[in-house]
N, C-alpha and C positions, 0 to 999 in steps of 0.2 A: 160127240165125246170130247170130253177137256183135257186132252191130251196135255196142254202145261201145268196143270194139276197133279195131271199121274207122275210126270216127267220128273216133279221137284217132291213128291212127296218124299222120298228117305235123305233128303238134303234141304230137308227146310231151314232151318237154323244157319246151317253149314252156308246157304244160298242167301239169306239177310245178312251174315257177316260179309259176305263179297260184294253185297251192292252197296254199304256202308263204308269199307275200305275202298273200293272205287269210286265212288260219290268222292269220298273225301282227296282221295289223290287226283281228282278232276275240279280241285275247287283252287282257287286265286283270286286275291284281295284288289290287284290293280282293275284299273275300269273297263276296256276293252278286251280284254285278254280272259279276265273274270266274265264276262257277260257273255263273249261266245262259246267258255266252259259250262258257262251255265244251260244255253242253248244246246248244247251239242246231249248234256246230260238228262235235259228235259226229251231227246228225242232217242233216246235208250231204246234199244228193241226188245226182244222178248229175252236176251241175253245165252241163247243156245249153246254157244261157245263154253263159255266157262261154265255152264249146266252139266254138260259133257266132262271137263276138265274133275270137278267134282264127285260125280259121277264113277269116271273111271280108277280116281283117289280113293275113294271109300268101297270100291269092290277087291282092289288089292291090299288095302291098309284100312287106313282113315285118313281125314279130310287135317290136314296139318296148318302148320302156319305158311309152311315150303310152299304147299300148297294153292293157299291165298294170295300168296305175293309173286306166284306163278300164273293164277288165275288173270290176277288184275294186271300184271303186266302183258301175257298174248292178246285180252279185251282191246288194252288201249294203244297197243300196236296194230290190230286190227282198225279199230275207230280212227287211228292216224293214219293209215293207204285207202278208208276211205271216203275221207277229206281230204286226201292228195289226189284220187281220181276222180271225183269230182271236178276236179280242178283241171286233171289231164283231161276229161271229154267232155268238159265246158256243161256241164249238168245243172241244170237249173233247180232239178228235185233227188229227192233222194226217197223212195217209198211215197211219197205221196205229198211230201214237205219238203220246204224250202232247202238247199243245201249250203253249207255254211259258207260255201264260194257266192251263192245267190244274196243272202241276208247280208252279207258285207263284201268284201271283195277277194279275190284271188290272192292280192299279196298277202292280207290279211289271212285265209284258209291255208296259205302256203306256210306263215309262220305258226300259226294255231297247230297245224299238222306236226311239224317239229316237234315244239313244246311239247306236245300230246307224245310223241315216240321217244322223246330225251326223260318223259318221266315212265315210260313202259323200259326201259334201260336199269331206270334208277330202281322202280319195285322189283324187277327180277331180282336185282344185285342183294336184294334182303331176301334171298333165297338160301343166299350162301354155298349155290350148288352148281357146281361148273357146267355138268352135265347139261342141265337146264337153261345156265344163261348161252349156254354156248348153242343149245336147239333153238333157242328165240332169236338168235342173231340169225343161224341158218336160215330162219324160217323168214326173216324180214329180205334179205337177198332171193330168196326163193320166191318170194312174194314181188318184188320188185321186178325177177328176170321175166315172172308170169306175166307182168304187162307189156313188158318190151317184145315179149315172144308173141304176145295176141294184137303189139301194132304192127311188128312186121309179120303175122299169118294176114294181115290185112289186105297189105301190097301182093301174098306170097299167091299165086293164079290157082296153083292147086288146090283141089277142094277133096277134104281128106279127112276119114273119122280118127284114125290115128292122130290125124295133126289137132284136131278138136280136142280127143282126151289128154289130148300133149297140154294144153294150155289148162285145162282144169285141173290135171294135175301139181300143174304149180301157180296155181291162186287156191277155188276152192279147197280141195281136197288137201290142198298143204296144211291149211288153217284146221282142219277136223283131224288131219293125221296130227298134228304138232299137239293139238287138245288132249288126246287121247294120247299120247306119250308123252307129254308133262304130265300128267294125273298118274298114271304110271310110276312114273320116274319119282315121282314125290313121296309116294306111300310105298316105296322100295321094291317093287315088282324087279323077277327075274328079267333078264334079257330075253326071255324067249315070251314072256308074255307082254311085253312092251314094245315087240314085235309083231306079235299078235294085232294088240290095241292099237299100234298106227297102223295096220292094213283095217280094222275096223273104222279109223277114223276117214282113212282115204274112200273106201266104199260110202260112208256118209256123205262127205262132200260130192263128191260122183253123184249121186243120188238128188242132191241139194242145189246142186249148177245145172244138171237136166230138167229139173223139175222147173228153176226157174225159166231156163231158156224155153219149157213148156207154154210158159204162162208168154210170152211175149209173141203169141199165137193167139190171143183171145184181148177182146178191148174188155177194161175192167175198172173202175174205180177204185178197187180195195187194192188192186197190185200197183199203180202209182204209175203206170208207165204208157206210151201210147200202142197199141198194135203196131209189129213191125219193128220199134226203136230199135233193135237190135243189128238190123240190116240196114235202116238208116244211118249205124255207127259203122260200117260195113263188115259186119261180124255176121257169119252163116252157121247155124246151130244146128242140133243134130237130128231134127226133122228134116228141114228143106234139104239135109245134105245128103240125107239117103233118099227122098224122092230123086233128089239128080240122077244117083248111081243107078236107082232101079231105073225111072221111065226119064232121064235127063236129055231130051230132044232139044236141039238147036234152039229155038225159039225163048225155052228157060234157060238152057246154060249159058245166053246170050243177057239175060235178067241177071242169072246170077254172078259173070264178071261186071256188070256194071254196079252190082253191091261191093266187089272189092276193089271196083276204082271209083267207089265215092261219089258216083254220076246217075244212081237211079232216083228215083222220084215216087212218091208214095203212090199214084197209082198202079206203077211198076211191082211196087213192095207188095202190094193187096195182093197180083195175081202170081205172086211166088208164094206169099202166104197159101192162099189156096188152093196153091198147085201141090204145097207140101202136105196138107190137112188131107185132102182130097185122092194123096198117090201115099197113103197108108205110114206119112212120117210120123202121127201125132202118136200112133198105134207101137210104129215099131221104137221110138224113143222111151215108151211106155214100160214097156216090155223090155228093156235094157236096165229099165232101173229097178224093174222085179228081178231081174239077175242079180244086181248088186247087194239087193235086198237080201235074199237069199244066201248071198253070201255071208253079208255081215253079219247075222242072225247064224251064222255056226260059231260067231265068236261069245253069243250070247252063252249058246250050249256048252260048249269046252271049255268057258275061261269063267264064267257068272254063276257064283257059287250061291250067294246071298240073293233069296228070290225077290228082295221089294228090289234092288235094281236091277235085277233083272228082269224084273214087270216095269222100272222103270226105263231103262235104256231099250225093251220092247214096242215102250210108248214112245222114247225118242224115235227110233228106227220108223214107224208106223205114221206119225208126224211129218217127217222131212218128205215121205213121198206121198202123202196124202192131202197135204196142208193147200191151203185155197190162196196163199200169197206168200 
């Protein structure tokens, strides 16, 4: 199924004016500064973020200018944390490509990243909406605290599902909750349904960070990453961390502190991997994100009034947990 067909059918137009005003506010005349805008633009993803922003604009209102220059600035504050982590865990690739700290160097991605956030500042500001620029600055701190909080869960011994969705909650699922309440916020939704739409948006992210952490259980060419990277960065995700709790016998829990002090070794990694696949984590992580699912799909019911998005934001929802990378 082409779920990004269904996803953008009632915002087609709506969705070529936002990659053309973000094109355009990622573009610079000078030589290197120009050249790794241009790089970074050439490596666009499938743009989910602002689909969603969209998205949830034209099911409360319509799709505005407030809109656009809300869209295009959470994109490129996005795009600048991450070209800044990159940077923070020395990443060579980014999905399967080069990452703009690889193609050139660190100082270089360190000031490219700036640039990149000092003009996600500038487009909000032509929103002329407080409310808005004031959620994209929480959301860039929020975004910031999420990584300090996932290098010190690194050091932290305890291994804990709470402490896991602690950290998703303020990276992922900030960025999906922040989409879906700017889109809101834009096309003048009540407070109680911009309420609504950020707990839709946090269940997506949820959903979106599981699924990844999924994937870094299986070696794959399309997903970009090796088996394990995960635990070689010493980050324990939410398979292996409910194998512990159910069958966590000395031997693994003995694996899994040396993933959080940085000192295992990939054949170490393999038999944690398979100890998690194996002791029903891939199953029970699975199955958590059918909850989420679940959940967020009553906000399709109660709040999506106009059925093309709501067959679209169906196909989102159905997308984020099904999708193969």
């Amino acid at each position: 199924m082409d779920y990004i067909s269904l996803i953008k059918e009632p915002i087609k137009s709506e969705f070529e004016d936002f990659v053309n005003l973000f094109d355009s506010s990622l573009t610079h005349e000078d030589g290197m500064l120009g050249q790794a805008l241009s790089y970074i633009r050439q490596r666009a993803g499938k743009r989910m973020r602002p689909m969603l922003i969209l998205l949830i604009a034209k099911n409360f209102g319509h799709v505005n200018e407030t809109t656009q220059h809300a869209a295009v600035g959470l994109e490129l504050l996005h795009t600048a944390s991450l070209v800044h982590d990159d940077v923070v865990d020395e990443s060579a690739e980014r999905r399967g490509q080069a990452s703009v700290n690889a193609t050139y160097n660190n100082k270089v991605a360190v000031l490219v990243g700036d640039f990149i956030l000092s003009t996600a500042l500038l487009q909000v500001s032509y929103t002329h909406n407080e409310r808005i620029i004031r959620y994209l600055a929480e959301l860039g701190r929020t975004l910031s605290n999420g990584e300090i909080l996932q290098l010190t869960n690194i050091q932290n011994q305890e291994i804990s599902e709470e402490v896991y969705y602690q950290v998703i909650r303020q990276k992922t699922a900030a960025l999906f909750e922040a989409c879906a309440a700017i889109g809101a916020l834009s096309s003048g939704a009540s407070d109680e349904a911009i309420e609504a739409a950020k707990k839709f948006g946090q269940n997506l992210g949820t959903i979106f960070q599981i699924r990844d952490d999924i994937f870094d259980y299986y070696d794959s060419q399309e997903i970009g990453k090796p088996t394990g990277n995960d635990m070689a960065e010493g980050k324990l995700t939410l398979p292996v961390i409910y194998a512990l709790k159910q069958f966590g016998f000395e031997s693994v829990m003995n694996l899994a502190r040396k993933v959080k002090q940085g000192t295992i070794n990939p054949d170490e990694i393999a038999v944690l991997v398979d100890f998690a696949k194996h002791s029903g984590g891939i199953e029970y992580a699975e199955r958590r994100m059918w909850d989420f699912h679940a959940e967020a799909a009553r906000f399709i019911e109660e709040y999506v009034s106009d059925e093309s998005v709501a067959k679209s934001l169906r196909a989102y929802l159905d997308f984020v947990i099904e999708r193969k990378k």
